[in-house]
ZAMARGU-4260 file (C-alpha; in steps of 0.2 Angstrom, whole numbers, plus 5000, padded with zeros to 4 digits):
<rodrens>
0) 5071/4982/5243 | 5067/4973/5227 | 5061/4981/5211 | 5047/4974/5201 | 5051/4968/5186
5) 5039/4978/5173 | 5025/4970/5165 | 5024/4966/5145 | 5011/4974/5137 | 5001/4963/5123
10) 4999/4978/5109 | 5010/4970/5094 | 5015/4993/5094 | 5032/4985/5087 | 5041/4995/5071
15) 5056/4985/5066 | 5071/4999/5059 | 5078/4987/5047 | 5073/4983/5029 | 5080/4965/5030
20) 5068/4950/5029 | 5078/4932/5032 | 5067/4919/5021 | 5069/4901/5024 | 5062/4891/5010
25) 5058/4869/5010 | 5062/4862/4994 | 5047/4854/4993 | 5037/4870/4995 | 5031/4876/4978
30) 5041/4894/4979 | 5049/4895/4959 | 5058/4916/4965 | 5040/4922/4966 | 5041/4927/4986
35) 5059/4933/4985 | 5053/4942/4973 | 5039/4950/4979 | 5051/4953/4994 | 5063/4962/4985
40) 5052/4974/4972 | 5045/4980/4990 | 5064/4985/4991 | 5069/4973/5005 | 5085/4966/5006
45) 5082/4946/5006 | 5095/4934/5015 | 5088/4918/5005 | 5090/4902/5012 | 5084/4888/5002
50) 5081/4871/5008 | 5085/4875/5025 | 5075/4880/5042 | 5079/4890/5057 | 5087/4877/5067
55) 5099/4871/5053 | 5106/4890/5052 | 5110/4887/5070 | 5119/4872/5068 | 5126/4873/5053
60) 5128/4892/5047 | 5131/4901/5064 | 5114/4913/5067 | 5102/4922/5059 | 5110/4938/5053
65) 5106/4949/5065 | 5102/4965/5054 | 5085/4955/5049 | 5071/4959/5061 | 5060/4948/5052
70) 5058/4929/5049 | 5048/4923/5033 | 5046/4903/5035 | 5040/4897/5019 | 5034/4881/5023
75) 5020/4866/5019 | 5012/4860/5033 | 5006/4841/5039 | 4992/4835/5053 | 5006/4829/5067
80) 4996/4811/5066 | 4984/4800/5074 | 4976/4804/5093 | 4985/4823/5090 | 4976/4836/5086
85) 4985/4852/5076 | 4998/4853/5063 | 5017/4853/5061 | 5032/4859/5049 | 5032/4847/5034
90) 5050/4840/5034 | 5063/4829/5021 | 5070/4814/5027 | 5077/4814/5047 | 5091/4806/5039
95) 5098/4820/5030 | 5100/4829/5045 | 5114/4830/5060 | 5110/4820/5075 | 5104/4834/5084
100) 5094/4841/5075 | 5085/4823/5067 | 5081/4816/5083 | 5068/4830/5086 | 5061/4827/5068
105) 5045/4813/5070 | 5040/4805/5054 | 5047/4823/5044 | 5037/4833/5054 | 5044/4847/5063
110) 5029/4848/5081 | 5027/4866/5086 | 5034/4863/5103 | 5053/4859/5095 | 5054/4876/5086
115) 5061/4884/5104 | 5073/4870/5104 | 5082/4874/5088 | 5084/4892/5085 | 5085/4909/5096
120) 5072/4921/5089 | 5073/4933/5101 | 5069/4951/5092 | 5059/4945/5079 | 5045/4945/5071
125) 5039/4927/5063 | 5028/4928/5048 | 5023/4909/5043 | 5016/4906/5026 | 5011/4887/5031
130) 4993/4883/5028 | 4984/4879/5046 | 5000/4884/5056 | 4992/4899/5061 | 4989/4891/5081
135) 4990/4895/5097 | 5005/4880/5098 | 5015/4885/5085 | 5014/4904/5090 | 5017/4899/5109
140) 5034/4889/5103 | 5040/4905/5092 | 5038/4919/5105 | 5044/4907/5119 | 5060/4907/5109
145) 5060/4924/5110 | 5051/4933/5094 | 5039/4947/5098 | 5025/4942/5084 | 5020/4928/5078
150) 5008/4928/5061 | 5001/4915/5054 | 4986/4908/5044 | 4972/4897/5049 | 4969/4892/5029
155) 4974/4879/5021 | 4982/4888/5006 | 4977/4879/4992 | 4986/4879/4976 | 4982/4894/4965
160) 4974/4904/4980 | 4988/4916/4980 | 4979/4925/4995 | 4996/4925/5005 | 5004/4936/4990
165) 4990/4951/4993 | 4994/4948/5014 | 5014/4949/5012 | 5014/4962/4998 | 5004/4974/5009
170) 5012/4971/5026 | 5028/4973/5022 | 5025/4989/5010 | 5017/4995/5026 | 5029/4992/5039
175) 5043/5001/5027 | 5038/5013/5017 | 5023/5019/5030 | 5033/5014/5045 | 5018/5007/5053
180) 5019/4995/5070 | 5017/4976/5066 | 4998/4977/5073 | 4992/4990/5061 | 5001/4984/5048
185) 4994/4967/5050 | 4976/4975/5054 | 4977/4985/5036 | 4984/4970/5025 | 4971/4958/5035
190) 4955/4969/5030 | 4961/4965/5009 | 4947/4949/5008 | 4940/4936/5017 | 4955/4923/5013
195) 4968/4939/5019 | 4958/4938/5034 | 4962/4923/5041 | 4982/4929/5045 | 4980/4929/5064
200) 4992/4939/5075 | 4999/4930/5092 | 5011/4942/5103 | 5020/4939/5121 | 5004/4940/5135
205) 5006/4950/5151 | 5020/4944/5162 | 5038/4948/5170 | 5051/4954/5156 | 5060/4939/5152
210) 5048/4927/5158 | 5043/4913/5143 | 5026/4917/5146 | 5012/4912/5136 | 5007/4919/5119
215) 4991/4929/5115 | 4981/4931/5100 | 4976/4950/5095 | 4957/4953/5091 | 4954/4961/5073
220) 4946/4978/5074 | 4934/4983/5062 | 4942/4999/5056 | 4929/5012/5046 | 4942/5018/5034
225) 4938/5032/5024 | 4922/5032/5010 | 4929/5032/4992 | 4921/5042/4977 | 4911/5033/4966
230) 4916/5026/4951 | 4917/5038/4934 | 4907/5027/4922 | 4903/5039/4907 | 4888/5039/4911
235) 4886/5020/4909 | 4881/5005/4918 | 4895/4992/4923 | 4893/4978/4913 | 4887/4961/4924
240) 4901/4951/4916 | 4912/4938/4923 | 4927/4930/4920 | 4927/4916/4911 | 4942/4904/4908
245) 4958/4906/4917 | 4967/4914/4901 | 4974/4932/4902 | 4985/4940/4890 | 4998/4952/4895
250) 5005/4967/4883 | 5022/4974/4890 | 5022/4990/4880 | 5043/4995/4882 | 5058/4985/4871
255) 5066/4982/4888 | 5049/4980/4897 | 5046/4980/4915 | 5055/4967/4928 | 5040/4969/4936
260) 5026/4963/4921 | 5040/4949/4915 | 5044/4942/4932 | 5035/4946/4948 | 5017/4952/4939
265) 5016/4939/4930 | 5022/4927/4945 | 5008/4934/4954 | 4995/4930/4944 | 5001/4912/4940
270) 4999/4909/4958 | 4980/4914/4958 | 4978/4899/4944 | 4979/4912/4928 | 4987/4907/4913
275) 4997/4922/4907 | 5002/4923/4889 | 5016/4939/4888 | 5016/4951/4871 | 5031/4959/4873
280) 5029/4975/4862 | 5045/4981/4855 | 5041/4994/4842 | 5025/5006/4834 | 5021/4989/4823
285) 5020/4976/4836 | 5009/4987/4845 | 4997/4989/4833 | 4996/4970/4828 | 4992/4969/4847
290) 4979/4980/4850 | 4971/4975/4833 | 4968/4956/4840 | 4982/4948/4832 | 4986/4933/4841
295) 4976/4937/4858 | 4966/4924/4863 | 4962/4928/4882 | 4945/4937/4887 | 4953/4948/4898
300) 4968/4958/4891 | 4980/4969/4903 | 4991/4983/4895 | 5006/4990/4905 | 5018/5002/4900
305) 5023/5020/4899 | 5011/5034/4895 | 5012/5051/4890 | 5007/5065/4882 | 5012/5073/4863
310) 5015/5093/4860 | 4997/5094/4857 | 4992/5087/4875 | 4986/5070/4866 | 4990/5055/4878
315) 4998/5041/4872 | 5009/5027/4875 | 5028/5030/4876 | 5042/5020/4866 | 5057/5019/4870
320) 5069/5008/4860 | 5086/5008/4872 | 5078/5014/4888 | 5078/5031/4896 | 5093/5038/4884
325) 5085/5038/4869 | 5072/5053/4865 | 5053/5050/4870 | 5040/5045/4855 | 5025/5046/4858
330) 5011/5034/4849 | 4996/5046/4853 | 4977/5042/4855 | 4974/5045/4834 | 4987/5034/4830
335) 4980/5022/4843 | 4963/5024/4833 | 4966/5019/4816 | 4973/4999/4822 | 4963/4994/4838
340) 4951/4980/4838 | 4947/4971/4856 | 4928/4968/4853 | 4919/4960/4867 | 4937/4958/4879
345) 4939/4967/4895 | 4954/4978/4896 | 4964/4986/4911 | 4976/4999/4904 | 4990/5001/4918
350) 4998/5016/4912 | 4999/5034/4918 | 4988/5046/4910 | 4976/5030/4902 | 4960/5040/4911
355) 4960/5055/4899 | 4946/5056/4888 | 4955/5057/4874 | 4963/5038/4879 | 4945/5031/4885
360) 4935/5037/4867 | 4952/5029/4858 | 4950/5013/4867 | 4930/5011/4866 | 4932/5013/4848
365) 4938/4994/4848 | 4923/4990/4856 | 4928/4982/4871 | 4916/4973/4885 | 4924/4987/4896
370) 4938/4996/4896 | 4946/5001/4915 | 4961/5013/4916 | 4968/5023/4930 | 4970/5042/4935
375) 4987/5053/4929 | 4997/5036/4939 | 4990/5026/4931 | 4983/5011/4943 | 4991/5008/4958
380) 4999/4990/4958 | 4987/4982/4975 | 4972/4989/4966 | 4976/4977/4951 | 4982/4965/4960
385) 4966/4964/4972 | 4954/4966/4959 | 4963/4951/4947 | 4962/4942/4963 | 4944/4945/4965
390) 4941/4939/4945 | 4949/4925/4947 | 4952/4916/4961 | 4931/4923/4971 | 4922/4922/4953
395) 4918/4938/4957 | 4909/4948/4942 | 4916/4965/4934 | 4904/4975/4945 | 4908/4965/4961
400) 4926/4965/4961 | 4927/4984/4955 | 4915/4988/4971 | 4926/4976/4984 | 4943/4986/4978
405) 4941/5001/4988 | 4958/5008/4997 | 4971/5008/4984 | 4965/5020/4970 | 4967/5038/4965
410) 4954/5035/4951 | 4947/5022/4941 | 4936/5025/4924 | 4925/5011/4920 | 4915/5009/4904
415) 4907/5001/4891 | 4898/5007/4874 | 4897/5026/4872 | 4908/5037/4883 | 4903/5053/4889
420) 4914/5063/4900 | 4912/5074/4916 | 4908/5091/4910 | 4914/5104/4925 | 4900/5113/4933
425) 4902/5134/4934 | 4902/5142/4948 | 4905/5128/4957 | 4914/5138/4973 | 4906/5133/4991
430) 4902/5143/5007 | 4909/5139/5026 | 4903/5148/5039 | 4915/5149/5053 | 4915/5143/5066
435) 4917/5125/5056 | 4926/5107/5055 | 4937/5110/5037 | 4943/5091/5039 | 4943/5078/5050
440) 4951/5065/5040 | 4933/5052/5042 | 4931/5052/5025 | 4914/5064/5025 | 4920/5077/5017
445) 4923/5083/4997 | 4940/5088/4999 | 4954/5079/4990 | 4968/5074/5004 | 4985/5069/5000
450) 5001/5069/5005 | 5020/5069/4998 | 5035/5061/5008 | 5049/5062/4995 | 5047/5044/4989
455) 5028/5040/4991 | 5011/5050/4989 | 4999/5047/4997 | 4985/5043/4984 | 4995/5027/4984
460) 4986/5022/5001 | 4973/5026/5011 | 4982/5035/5026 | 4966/5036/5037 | 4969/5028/5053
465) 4962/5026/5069 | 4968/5039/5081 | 4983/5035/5093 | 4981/5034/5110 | 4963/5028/5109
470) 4956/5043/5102 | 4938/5041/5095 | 4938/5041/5076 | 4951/5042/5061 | 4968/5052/5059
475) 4979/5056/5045 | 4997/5047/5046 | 5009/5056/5037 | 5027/5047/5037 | 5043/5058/5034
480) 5060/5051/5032 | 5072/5067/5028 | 5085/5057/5021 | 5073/5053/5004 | 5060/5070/5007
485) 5068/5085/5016 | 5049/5092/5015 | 5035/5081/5015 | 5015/5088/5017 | 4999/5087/5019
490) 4987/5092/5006 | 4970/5096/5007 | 4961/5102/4991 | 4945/5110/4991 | 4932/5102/4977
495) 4925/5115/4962 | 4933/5133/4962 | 4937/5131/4980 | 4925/5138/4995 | 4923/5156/5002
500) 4927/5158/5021 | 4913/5169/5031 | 4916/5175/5048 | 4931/5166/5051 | 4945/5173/5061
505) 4959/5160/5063 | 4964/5141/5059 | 4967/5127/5068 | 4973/5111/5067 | 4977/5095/5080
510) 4994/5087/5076 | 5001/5072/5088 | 5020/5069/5089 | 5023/5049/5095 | 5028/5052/5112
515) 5043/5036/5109 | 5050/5044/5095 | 5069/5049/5095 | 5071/5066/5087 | 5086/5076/5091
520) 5076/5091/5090 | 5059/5095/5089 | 5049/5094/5075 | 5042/5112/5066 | 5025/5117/5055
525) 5025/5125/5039 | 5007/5129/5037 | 4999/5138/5021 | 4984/5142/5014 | 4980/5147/4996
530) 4969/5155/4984 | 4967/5159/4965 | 4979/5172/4966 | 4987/5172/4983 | 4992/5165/4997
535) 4999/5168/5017 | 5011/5154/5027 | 5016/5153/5044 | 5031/5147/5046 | 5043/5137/5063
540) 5027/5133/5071 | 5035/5121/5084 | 5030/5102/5090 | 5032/5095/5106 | 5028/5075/5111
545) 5008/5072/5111 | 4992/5079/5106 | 4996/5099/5098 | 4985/5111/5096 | 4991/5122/5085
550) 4980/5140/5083 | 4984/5150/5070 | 4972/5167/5071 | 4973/5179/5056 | 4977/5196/5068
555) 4994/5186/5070 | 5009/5196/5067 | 5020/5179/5060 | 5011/5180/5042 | 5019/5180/5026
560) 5012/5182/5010 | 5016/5182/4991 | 5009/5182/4973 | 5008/5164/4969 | 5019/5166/4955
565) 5032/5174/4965 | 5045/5167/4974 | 5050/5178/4990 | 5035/5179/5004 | 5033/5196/5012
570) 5028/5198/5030 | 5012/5206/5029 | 4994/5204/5040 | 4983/5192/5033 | 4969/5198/5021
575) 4955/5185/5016 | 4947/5195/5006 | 4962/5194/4995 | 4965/5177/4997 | 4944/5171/4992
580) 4940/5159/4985 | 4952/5147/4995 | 4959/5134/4986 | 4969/5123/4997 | 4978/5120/5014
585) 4996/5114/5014 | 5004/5108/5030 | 5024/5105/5027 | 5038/5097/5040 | 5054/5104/5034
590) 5066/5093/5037 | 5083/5101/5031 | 5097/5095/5038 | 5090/5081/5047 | 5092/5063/5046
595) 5076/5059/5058 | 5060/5048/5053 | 5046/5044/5061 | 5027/5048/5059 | 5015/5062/5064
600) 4996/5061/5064 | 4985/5075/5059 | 4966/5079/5064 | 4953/5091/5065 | 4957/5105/5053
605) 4944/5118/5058 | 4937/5137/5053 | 4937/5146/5069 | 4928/5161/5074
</rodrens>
């Protein structure tokens, strides 16, 4: 009796387990280092091969290295000619090439049904930077020769769009750092803007394994990520200003300044049609000519660098004159005072620690048009790029590119004219009558959720995304990797002086375990809970594949608790009245000894009675 053969499912639920990206590069394509460099500052190992396509590795180099799981085909495109409809590869001269692989080159076009005939992509996923190549043919010829996703972009890509940097930098930091599948990476990077938008997805359609079945394209779902905070603005109004010009000015505040602000930044931002002039600030007096105007001729100044804070909890900016060896200075916010003078620019401080109030009063008081900085991280690098992007390429003003960056920030300060900061509320603590929804990761609440994995946090990203296995609504992602985090958690912070729990007589929280991911054993909970002075954990609260519901009622007898100061937990019953007013929630997956990595989804955090 035969067996069927099973069927291919359309999904694109694909995680490559390399970090390997094999980019071929035309030499007519105007690269100049800045995609391999993007490439690499996501930490990818790049095999570069210049000049050269997929079918000439097979000819002439033996095969694609097999340790790459993804293709990048940075390319031009060209309409294939008269009475054909669609676009092709933009070739050299069919001459320069071996016979076998010229006579399938027509008039230096590559046509989209050749690509099968020159290269084997079987295992691969196929990103194509090619204006208009982003079709059903082209797709159809890739996974026909084997990939298992084909993206591309139905735009044009016009010179100094730089749309396909925002789409690549985000992808791939998903696909690696968060371990997401191709389709939600893809769905995340693709929600950036409208030009990011138009990356389509193509993967194999339904049909017997193995079969060159046709290609399908994957619908875009409108995901409701989670609702941001407003912006803090001092009490002021954002400023209706727009970028004029295509000038910026650049100040790298570190004698051995960033890689990142002298190469690839500043690659970045020439591709969106900026003009960049670059201030490397060496020492204490090259900085103060800077911020006092001194050769700055751009509206829009952005400042990256180190920041810090002195003995006396001033922030400033920190120099360094031989890098990490030499002891930290500090050029704090009164020494910043006495020399700047930005009157009527915009300014984007990208440094840690730039939001303070100390830092924003310093700044105003060179009377910029507006003065934007970042929380204790200073600004997370796809906010900044984003928002430039908006400025410059969308001619978007201050107010609408600052309300269209919404996913990539901790927290942003905005202002203009007189700043007055938040002054904390008293007795701000809150009430939760059990039974109650604590968090369901939609974005509705007050509370501050974060997570740590050993090499990323979480305020880096929104980690919001819709449930697996077609749940209704929003989950929280968290990725470990216990060979760079042996502990990584979940946070969830509770807004004010923390909330007072009424009536409540346990916890409970719904964790879900991929069902396809190889552990060699199962997965275990460290769950805690903390208040001013206290605080009780559970601890080896195991996992098994799928939807947990993990119960955790105060009567239990597995309880620990400690002063929070102290360092060995007691087991003891819980007592909330010892514990009030609560102040957080931490969720840990202990990963000591392992080498395993993979991603669990948490949900519903509830108060039960």
């Amino acid at each position: 009796m035969k067996t069927r053969t099973p069927k291919k499912k359309a999904t694109g639920d694909w995680t490559p387990p390399f970090r390997e990206i094999t980019l071929f590069s035309r030499e007519e394509e105007i690269d100049k280092g800045i995609l391999r460099n993007v490439l690499e500052e996501q930490g990818f190992k790049v095999h570069d091969n210049l000049g050269t396509l997929p079918g000439e590795i097979s000819y002439n180099r033996g095969e694609i290295p097999h340790g790459s799981p993804y293709i990048v085909l940075n390319v031009k495109s060209k309409p294939l000619g008269k009475g054909k409809s669609g676009r092709g590869v933009l070739l050299g001269n069919p001459n320069d090439y071996i016979p076998e692989v010229a006579k399938l080159y027509r008039s230096g076009i590559l046509h989209p049904r050749d690509l099968g005939k020159l290269t084997d992509l079987r295992g691969k996923v196929v990103l194509c930077l090619g204006g208009g190549l982003g079709t059903y043919a082209m797709a159809n010829a890739a996974i026909k020769a084997g990939a298992v996703a084909y993206i591309g972009t139905t735009a044009t890509r016009p010179a100094g769009n730089g749309a396909w940097i925002l789409f690549i930098r985000h992808f791939f930091f998903e696909t690696w750092k968060l371990r997401a599948p191709v389709k939600e990476a893809w769905e995340r990077a693709n929600a950036i803007n409208r030009e990011t938008r138009k990356f389509q997805l193509f993967v194999p359609g339904p049909g017997r394994a193995g079969a060159s079945s046709a290609c399908v394209a994957i619908p875009l779902r409108e995901i409701a990520y989670p609702r941001n905070p407003p912006l803090k603005t001092g009490g002021q109004r954002i400023p209706d200003w727009k970028f004029a010009g295509n000038e910026l000015d650049l100040l790298t505040i570190r004698s051995n300044y960033f890689d990142f602000a002298k190469t690839t930044l500043r690659l970045m931002l020439e591709e969106f049609g900026l003009k960049v002039n670059v201030f490397p600030c060496r020492n204490e007096a090259e900085i103060k000519e800077r911020l006092g105007g001194k050769g700055l001729t751009a509206p829009l100044v952005l400042i990256t660098g180190h920041g810090g804070a002195d003995a006396r909890g001033k922030s400033g900016f920190i120099i360094q004159r031989n890098g990490w060896k030499t002891p930290i200075r500090i050029m704090n916010a009164d020494q910043v005072a006495r020399c700047i003078h930005l009157p009527e620019r915009v300014v984007i401080a990208n440094c840690c620690g730039f939001g303070n109030s100390d830092m924003v009063k310093t700044f105003l008081k060179g009377q910029p048009k507006a003065y934007i900085a970042g929380g204790g991280n200073g600004l997370n690098a796809m906010f900044l790029l984003q928002f430039l992007h908006e400025l410059a390429v969308h001619g978007s003003t201050l107010k609408q590119a600052l309300d269209r960056v919404k996913a990539y920030r901790e927290t942003v300060v905005v202002s203009s004219g007189k700043w007055k900061p938040e002054v904390p509320a008293r007795n701000k603590t809150q009430c939760t009558q059990a039974p109650a929804l604590i968090e369901g990761f939609e974005g509705r609440t007050a509370n501050r959720v974060t997570w740590e994995s050993g090499f990323l946090y979480g305020w880096l990203v929104p980690a919001s995304v819709p449930a697996p296995q077609d749940r209704p609504g929003l989950a929280y992602k968290v990725h470990f990797d216990f060979t760079m985090g042996k502990c990584p958690g979940l946070l969830v912070e509770f807004p004010g002086d923390g909330t007072r729990w009424t009536g409540a007589r346990g916890l409970s929280a719904e964790v879900y375990v991929p069902r396809d991911m190889k552990l060699r054993r199962r997965l275990k909970l460290i769950f805690a809970v903390a208040g001013k002075q206290y605080e009780y954990a559970v601890k080896d609260i195991g996992l098994r594949p799928g939807w947990n519901l993990v119960r955790l009622p105060f009567d239990s007898p597995h309880w620990r608790g400690k002063e929070r100061k102290a360092k060995v937990w007691r087991r003891e019953s819980f007592n909330l009245d010892r514990l009030q007013p609560v102040s957080f929630i931490w969720i840990a997956l202990p990963g000591y000894g392992r080498r395993d990595s993979g991603s669990v989804y948490f949900d519903n955090l509830r108060l039960e009675k």
